[in-house]
C-alpha positions, 0 to 999 in steps of 0.5 A, spaced: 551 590 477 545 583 478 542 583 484 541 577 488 534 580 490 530 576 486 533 569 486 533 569 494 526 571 494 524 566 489 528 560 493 524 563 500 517 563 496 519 555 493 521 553 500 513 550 502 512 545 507 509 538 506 502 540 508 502 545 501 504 539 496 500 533 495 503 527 498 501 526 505 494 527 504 495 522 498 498 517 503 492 519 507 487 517 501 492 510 500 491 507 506 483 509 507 483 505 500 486 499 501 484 498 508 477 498 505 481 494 499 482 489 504 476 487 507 472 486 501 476 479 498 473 475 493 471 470 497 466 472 502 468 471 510 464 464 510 469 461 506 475 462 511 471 458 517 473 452 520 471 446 515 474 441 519 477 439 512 480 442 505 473 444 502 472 442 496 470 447 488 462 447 490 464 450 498 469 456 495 464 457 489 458 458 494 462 463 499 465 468 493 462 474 494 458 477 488 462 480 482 461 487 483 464 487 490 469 484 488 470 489 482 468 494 488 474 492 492 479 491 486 476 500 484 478 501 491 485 497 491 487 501 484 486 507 487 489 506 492 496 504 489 494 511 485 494 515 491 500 510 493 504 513 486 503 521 488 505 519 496 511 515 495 514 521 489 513 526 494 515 523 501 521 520 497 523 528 494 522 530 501 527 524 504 532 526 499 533 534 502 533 531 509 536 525 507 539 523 502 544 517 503 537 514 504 533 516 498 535 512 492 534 505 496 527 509 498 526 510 491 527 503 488 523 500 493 517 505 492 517 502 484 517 495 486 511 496 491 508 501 485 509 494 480 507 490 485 501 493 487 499 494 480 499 486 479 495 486 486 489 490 483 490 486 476 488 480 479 483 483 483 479 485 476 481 477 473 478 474 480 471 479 479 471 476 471 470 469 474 465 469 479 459 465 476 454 470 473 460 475 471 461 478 465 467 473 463 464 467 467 464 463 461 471 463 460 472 460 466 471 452 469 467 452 476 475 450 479 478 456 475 474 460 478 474 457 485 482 457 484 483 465 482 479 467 487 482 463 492 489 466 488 486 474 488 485 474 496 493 471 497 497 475 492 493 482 493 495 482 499 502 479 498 503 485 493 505 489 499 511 486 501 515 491 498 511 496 502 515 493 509 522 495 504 518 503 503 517 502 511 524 501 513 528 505 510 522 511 512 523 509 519 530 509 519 531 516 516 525 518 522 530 515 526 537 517 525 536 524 521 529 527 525 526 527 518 519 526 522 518 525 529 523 519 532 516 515 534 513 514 528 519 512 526 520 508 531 513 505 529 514 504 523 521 500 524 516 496 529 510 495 524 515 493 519 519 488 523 513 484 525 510 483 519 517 480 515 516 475 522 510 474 521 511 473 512 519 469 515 517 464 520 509 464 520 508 465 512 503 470 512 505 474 507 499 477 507 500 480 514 504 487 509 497 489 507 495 490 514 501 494 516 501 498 509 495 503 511 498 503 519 504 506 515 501 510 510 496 515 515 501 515 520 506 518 515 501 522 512 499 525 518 506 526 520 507 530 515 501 534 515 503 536 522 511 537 519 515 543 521 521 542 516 521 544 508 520 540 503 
């Protein structure tokens, strides 16, 4: 005769809620970073002021930040998509139990934005060789040099499209299927929508960098405090 003892303790004791595994601790973590990520660009706050007129090499070459916050600023980007990894496996396993229909387009979206932020980080790193008195500065010409930086700031931030895709398919699972509290998800869908207007009609891809930590710390601090298993 088996018993069935030892098969339904063990699926009791695997039965741990979202604040004893990593992810929402690392979705925490990812938003700390690329928040901070994101005010330290290559080029330096000067450089964003109202000239009046398109300026010329020498003014973006003047206003570049210093070539170690631009590889601090990339170091922090990085680690941010590496924390971003570990909270995207984790919330996707814990949709997937609470609601699976939504799962597998959470899952491909979350590797578009994994790759796209990996590019992001990447071209940080590209920019912070080129600042004058780099490492790298004499592969590159003064125009090179003002050009990827003005191209690190864009596409860095702009590599977290993807992330509003993340965030409407979480927001909807919030929403229809009580997988976190109906607020964050409605939050979520908010934060999301307005940043597709503001890419869509506005043209300010960039805006994504901004609400991807928003999403990353409420969603983390949701599942922390999350009663379901995961």
């Amino acid at each position: 005769m088996t018993s069935t003892t030892a098969p339904v303790l063990s699926a009791h004791l695997n039965r741990v809620r979202p604040r004893d595994t990593m992810w929402p601790y690392a979705g925490i973590f990812s938003a700390v970073a690329v928040g901070v990520s994101g005010t330290i660009l290559a080029q330096a706050p000067g450089t964003f002021r109202d000239v009046g007129s398109q300026p010329g090499t020498d003014f973006v070459l003047a206003n570049l930040n210093g070539e170690l916050p631009v590889r601090i600023g990339a170091g922090l980007h990085l680690l941010g998509i590496v924390a971003a990894f570990a909270f995207l496996f984790g919330l996707t396993r814990f949709v997937a139990t609470h609601s699976p229909r939504t799962a597998e387009p959470l899952r491909w979206a979350s590797i578009a934005l994994l790759a796209s932020g990996t590019l992001g980080a990447a071209i940080r790193y590209i920019a912070a060789g080129g600042v004058p008195g780099a490492m790298d500065s004499p592969m590159y010409t003064p125009e090179a040099s003002a050009t990827i930086a003005v191209l690190a700031d864009q596409l860095s931030t702009a590599s977290f499209l993807p992330a509003l895709a993340v965030m409407a398919f979480v927001g909807l699972a919030a929403v229809r299927d009580r997988i976190l509290p109906v607020g964050i998800g409605v939050a979520t869908l908010v934060l999301a929508g307005a940043s597709f207007a503001a890419t869509l009609v506005l043209g300010l891809p960039y805006s994504s960098s901004l609400v991807y930590p928003l999403f990353a710390l409420l969603v983390g601090i949701a599942g922390l405090l999350s009663r379901r298993f995961a």
